[in-house]
C-alpha positions in Angstrom: 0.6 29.1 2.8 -2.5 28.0 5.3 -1.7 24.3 6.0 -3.7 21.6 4.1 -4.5 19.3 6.7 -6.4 16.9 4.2 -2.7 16.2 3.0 -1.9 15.4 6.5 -4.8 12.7 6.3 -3.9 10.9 3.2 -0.6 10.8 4.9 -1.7 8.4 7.2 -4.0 6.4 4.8 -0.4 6.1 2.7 1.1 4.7 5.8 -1.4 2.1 6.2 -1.1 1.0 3.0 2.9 1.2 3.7 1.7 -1.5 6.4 0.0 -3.6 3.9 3.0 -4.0 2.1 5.2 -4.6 4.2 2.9 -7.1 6.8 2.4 -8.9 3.2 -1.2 -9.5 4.1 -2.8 -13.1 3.1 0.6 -14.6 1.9 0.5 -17.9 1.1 -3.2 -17.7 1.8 -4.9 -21.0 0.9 -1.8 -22.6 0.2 -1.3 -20.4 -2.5 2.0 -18.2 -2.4 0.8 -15.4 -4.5 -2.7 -15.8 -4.5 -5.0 -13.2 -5.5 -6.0 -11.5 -2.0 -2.0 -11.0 -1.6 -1.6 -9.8 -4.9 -4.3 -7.5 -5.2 -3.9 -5.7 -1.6 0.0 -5.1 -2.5 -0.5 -3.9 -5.8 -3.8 -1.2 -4.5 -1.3 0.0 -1.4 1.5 1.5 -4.5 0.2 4.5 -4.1 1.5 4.7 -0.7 5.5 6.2 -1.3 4.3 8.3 -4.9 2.1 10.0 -2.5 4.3 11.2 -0.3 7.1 12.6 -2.8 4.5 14.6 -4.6 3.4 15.8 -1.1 6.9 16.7 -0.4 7.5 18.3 -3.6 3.9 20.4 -3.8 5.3 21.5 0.0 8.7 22.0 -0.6 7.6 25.0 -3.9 5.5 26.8 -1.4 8.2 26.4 1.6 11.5 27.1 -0.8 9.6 30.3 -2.0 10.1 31.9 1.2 13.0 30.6 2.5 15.2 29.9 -0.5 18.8 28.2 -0.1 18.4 28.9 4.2 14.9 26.7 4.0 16.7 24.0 1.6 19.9 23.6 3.8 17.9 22.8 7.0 15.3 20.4 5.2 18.5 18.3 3.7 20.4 18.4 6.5 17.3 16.7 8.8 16.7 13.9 6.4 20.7 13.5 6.3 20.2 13.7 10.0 17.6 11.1 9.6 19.3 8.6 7.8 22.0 8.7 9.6 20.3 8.1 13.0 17.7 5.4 11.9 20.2 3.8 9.6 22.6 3.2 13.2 19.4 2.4 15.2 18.3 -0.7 12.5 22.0 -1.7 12.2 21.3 -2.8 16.4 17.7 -3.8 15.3 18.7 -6.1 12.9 22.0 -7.2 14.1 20.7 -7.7 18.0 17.5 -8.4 17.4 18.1 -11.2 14.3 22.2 -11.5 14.3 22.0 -9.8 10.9 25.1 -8.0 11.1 24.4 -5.8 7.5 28.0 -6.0 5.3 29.1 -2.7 4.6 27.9 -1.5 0.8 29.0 2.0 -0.8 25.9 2.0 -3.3 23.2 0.8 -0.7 24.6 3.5 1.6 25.3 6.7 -0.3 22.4 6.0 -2.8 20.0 3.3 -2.7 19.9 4.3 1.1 19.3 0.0 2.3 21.9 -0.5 4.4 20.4 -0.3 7.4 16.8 -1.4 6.6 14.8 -1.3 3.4 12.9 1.3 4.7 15.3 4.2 4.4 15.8 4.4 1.0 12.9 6.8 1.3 15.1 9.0 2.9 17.9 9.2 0.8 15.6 9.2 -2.7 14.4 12.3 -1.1 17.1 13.8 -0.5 18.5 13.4 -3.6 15.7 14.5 -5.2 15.3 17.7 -3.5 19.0 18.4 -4.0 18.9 18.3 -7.8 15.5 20.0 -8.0 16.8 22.9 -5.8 19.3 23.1 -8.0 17.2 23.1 -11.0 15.0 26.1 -9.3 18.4 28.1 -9.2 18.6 27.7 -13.0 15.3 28.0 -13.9 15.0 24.8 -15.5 12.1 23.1 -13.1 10.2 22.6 -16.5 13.5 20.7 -18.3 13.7 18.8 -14.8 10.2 17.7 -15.1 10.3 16.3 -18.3 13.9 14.7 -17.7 12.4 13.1 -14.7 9.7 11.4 -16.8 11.6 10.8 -19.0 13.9 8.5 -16.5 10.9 7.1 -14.8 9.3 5.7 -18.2 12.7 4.0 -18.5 12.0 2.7 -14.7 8.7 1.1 -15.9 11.3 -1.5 -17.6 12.8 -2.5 -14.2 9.1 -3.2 -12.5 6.5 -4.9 -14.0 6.9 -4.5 -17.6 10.7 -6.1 -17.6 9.3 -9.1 -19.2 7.6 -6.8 -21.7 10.5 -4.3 -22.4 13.8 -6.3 -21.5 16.3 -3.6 -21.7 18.3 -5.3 -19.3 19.2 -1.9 -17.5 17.8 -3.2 -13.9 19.2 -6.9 -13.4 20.1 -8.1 -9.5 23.4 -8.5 -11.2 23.8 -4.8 -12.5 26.8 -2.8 -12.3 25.3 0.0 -11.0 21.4 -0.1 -11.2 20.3 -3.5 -10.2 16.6 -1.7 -9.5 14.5 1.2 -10.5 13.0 1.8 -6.8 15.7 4.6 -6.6 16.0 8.6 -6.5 16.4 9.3 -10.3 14.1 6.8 -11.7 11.3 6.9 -9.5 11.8 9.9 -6.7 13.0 12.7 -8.7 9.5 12.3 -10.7 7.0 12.1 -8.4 9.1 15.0 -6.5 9.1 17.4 -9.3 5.6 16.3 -10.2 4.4 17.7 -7.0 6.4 20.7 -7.3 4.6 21.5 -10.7 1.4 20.8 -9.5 1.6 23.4 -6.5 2.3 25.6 -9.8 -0.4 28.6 -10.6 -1.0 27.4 -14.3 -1.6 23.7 -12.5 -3.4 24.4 -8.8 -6.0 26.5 -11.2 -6.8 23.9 -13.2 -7.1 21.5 -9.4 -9.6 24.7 -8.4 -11.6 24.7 -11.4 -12.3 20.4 -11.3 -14.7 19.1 -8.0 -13.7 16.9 -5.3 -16.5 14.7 -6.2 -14.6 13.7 -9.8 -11.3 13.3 -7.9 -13.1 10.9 -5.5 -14.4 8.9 -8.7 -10.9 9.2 -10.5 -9.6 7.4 -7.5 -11.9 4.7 -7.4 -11.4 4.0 -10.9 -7.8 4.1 -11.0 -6.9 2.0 -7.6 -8.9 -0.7 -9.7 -7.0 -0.2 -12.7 -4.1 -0.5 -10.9 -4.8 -3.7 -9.3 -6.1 -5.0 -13.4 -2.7 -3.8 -14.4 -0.5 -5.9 -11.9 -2.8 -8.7 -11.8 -2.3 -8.9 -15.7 1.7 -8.4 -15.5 2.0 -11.0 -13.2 -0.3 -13.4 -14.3 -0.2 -13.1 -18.1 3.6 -12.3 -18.5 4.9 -13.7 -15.2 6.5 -10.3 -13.9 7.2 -9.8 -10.7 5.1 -7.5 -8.0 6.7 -4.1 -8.9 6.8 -0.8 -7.1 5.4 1.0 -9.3 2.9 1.0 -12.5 1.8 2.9 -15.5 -1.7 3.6 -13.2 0.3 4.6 -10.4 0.4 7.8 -12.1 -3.1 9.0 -12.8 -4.0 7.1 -9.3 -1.4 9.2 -7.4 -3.2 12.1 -9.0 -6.4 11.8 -8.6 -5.8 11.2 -4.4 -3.6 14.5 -4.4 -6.4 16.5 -6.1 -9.0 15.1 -4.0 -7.0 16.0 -0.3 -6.6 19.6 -2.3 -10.2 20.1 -2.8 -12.5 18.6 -0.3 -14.4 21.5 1.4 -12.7 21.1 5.1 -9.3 20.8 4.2 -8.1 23.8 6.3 -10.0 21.6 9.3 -7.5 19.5 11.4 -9.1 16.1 12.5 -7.7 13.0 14.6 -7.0 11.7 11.2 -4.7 14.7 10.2 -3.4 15.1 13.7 -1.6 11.4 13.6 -0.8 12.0 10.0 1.3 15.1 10.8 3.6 12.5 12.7 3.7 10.5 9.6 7.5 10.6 8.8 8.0 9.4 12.4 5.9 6.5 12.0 7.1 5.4 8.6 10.6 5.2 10.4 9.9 3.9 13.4 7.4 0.8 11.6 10.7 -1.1 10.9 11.3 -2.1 14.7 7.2 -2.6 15.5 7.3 -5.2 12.5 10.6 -6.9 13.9 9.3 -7.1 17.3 5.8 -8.5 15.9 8.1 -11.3 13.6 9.9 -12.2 16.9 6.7 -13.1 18.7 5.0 -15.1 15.7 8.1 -16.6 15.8 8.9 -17.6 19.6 5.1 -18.9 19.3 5.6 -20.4 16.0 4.1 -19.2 13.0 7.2 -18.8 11.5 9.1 -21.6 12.5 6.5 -24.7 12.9 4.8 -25.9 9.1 1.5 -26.8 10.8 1.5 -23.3 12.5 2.3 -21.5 10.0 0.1 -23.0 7.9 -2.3 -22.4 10.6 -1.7 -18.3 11.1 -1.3 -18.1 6.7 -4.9 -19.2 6.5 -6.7 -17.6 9.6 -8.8 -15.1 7.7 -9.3 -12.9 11.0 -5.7 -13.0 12.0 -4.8 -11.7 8.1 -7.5 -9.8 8.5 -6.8 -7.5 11.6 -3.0 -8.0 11.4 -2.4 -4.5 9.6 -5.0 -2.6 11.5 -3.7 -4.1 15.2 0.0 -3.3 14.7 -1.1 0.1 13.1 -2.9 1.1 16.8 0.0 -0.6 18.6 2.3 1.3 16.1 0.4 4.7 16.6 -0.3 4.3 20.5 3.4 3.7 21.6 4.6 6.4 19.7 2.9 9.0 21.4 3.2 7.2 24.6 6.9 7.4 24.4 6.7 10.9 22.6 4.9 12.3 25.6 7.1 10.9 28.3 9.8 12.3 26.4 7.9 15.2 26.4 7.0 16.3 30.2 10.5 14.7 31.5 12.7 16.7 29.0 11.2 19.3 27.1 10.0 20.3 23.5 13.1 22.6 22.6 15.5 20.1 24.6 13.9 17.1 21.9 13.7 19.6 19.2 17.6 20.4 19.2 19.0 17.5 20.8 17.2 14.0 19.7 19.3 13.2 16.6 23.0 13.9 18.5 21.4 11.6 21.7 20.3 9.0 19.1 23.5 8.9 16.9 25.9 8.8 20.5 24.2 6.3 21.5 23.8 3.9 18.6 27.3 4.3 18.5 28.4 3.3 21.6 26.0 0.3 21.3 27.2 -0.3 17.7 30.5 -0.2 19.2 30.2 -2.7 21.8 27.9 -5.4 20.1 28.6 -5.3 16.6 30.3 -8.5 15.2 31.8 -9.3 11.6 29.8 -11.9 9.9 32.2 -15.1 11.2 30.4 -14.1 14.6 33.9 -12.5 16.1 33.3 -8.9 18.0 34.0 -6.3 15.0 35.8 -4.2 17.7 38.2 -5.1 19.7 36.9 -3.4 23.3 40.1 -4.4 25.2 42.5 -2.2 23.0 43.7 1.1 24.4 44.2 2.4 21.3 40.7 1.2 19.4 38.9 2.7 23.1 40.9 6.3 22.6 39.8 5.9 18.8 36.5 5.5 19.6 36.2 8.2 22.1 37.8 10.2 19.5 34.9 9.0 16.6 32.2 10.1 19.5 33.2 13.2 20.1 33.9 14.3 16.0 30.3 13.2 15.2 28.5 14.5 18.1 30.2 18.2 17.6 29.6 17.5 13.5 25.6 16.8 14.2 25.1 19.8 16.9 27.1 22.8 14.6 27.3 21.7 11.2 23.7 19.5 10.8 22.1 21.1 13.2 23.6 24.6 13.9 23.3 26.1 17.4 23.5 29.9 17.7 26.3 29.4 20.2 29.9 29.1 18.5 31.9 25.9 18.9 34.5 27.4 20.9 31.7 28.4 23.6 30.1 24.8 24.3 33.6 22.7 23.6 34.2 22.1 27.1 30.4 21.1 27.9 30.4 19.1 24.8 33.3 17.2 25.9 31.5 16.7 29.6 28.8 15.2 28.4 30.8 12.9 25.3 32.5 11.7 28.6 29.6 10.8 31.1 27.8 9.7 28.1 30.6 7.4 27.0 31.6 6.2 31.0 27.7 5.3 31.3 28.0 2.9 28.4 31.7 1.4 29.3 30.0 0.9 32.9 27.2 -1.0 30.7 29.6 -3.0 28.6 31.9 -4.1 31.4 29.5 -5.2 33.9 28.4 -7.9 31.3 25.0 -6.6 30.7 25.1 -5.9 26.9 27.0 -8.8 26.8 23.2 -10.6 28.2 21.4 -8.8 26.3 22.5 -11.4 23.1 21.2 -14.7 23.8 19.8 -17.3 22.1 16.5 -18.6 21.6 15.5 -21.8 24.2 12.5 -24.0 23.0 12.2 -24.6 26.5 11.7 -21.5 28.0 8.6 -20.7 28.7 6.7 -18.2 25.3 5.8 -15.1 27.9 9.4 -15.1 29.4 11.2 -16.0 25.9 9.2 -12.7 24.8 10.0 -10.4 27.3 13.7 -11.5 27.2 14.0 -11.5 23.8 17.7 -9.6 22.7 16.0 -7.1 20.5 13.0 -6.1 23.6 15.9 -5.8 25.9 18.0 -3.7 23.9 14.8 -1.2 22.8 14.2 -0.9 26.5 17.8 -0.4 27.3 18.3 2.1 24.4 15.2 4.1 25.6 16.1 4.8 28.5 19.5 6.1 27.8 18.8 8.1 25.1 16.4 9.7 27.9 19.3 10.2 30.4 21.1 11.9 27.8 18.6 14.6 26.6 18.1 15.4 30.2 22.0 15.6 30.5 21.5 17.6 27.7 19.5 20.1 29.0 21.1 20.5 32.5 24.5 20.5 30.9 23.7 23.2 28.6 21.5 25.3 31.0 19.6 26.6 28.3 16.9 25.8 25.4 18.8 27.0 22.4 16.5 29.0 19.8 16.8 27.1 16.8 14.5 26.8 13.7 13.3 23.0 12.7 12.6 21.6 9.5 9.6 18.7 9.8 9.4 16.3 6.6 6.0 15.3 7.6 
């Protein structure tokens, strides 16, 4: 399949409308809480996540075509891979950065995918999705899928906006097991087979035979019909801002069919080039938005009622607030990707990232994690929990590099370097823990420090910086421990 790079682009416009949502843009503008402006710009961006499972599923029928159960196995096991790693990394974002320390939750782990930051349950509704509609290709039941998953997400209509209209009661905080409909089977499994039957013959015909000019129109029309729709649920039945909407449908649609039929869509542009990187950014948002809440709030918009009130109704800095951290968000990424880069190596980052990122949140989960009286959830002084520990390290790290990520090499062949580099790795971080510098690292805010130092000192800055720059030192042990660039094949989500 030649790559669609105009599906690359609205990529990127998805994660800027991601950004609206989550910056909550114009928020108490005026005074008013849910004013219009906030209202409006939320609703228009819910287009954002459908767009991205139906780009995943029209990709995944063209990809699974070729490489069947082999292609599948790899794409699951990098979201797992994923999950796992951001999951540990916004466990230390939140519990460093805010002394959130997240309570441990079976459901918000293993299926609503929240444990570790509302972000992630992208990841795991994918995943989920894919699994059962692989398994519905093996069967031959895509079709049945389709209509069961539409089935289930009409019924997740009465957990968004229209709960006040259709009270099943299904979707309560309170539930037993489905306290939302922002989930895999109600709302992922959907959109995901929906953009499996659209890369169809019977449906990318029917795509061919409409212009891109009527797409382009559809769109219009429906972004405002979505933004009618919500207004009226909210305003007229008092429901709350949902996730999704009837219009999210046709809307969702419309700006698939237009990135499938604009003449240069086999062209790459800067758009599509940053939108390839898409699933990266999505992830890596969550810490750019914590960072950005720490300085509004060591300078006082969060924390001061004139201030706030000051920053809520500055229409340049609601204005520019998405756009700014989307540049900062964009530009450090490939600042970091491209250090990462020349100092270690493409087939070094490709094969070794998510075992470097998982060791090492560990280790720092390890050492800094508390229980949620403020007491250290590990007890660092124990021989036994320290052996137990090294024990945990050196499972997961040989679990990640031969069953997640299989090397060519058999286990029994790279035991010895694993161990070797479990051990420096773990020493590094012992060194780190001893000396009293993660220990540092969590202080509290002083009113009287000056805002630039506070900033710079601030625990979750410190422990980015820190985290960096180890996870550096290992992919470079990495690749002078194992001598070689191992030839493995990588599954992108993007």
């Amino acid at each position: 399949m030649k790559r669609i790079h105009t599906l690359d682009s609205l990529k990127l416009f998805s994660i800027m409308a991601t950004f609206c949502i989550h910056y909550a843009v114009f928020y108490h503008y005026g005074g008013i809480e849910h004013n219009r402006y906030y209202l409006g710009i939320n609703i228009a961006a819910r287009f954002a996540v459908p767009v991205f499972f139906v780009i995943s599923g029209y990709l995944f029928c063209h990809k699974v075509q070729a490489g069947g159960w082999k292609y599948t196995k790899k794409y699951l096991s990098q979201l797992l891979l994923m999950y796992i790693s951001w999951t540990m990394v916004y466990l230390l974002a939140f519990g460093i950065g805010r002394n959130d320390w997240r309570v441990i939750n079976v459901a918000d782990i293993f299926y609503f995918g929240i444990w570790g930051a509302e972000i992630l349950w992208f990841l795991v509704a994918l995943t989920i999705a894919i699994a059962v509609l692989f398994l519905a290709i093996r069967i031959q039941q895509t079709t049945a899928l389709f209509i069961l998953a539409s089935l289930l997400h009409f019924i997740g209509l009465t957990g968004q906006g229209y709960q006040e209209i259709l009270p099943l009661g299904l979707f309560t905080p309170d539930g037993d097991i489905f306290y939302q409909s922002r989930d895999p089977l109600f709302f992922a499994l959907f959109y995901v087979s929906l953009g499996y039957q659209m890369a169809q013959p019977r449906w990318q015909a029917k795509i061919d035979n409409i212009k891109w000019q009527y797409f382009a129109i559809a769109s219009a029309i429906f972004l405002g019909v979505s933004v009618w729709e919500g207004l009226t649920l909210i305003e007229s039945y008092n429901a709350k801002i949902a996730d999704y909407y009837i219009s999210t449908l046709p809307l969702t649609l419309s700006l698939i069919g237009l990135a499938l039929r604009v003449p240069n869509r086999h062209y790459p542009s800067k758009m599509s080039q940053i939108g390839n990187h898409s699933g990266e950014l999505y992830l890596n948002h969550g810490i750019f938005q914590l960072m950005q809440g720490t300085v509004f709030w060591t300078i006082g918009y969060y924390r001061i009622p004139e201030m706030m009130a000051q920053q809520a109704n500055s229409l340049w800095l609601q204005s520019l607030l998405v756009p700014v951290m989307l540049v900062i968000n964009i530009g450090v990424y490939f600042a970091l990707r491209k250090v990462y880069l020349v100092c270690v190596g493409r087939q070094v980052i490709a094969t070794y990232k998510e075992s470097a990122v998982i060791l090492n949140a560990f280790w720092l989960l390890f050492f800094t994690m508390q229980t949620n009286g403020g007491g250290t959830m590990f007890d660092t002084d124990s021989i036994t929990v320290v052996v137990t520990a090294l024990f945990i390290a050196m499972t997961s790290y040989c679990l990640v590099l031969h069953c997640f990520k299989p090397l060519h090499d058999k286990f029994t062949q790279q035991a010895l370097k694993h161990a070797g580099l479990v051990a420096i790795n773990s020493a590094l971080w012992f060194v780190l823990a001893y000396s009293g510098l993660l220990h540092s690292m969590q202080g509290s805010y002083n009113p009287q420090t000056p805002i630039l130092e506070s900033l710079l000192s601030s625990p979750l800055l410190c422990a980015t910086l820190l985290f960096l720059f180890i996870v550096g030192i290992t992919l470079a042990i990495q690749r002078k421990v194992y001598n070689t660039t191992p030839n493995i094949t990588t599954v992108s989500i993007n």
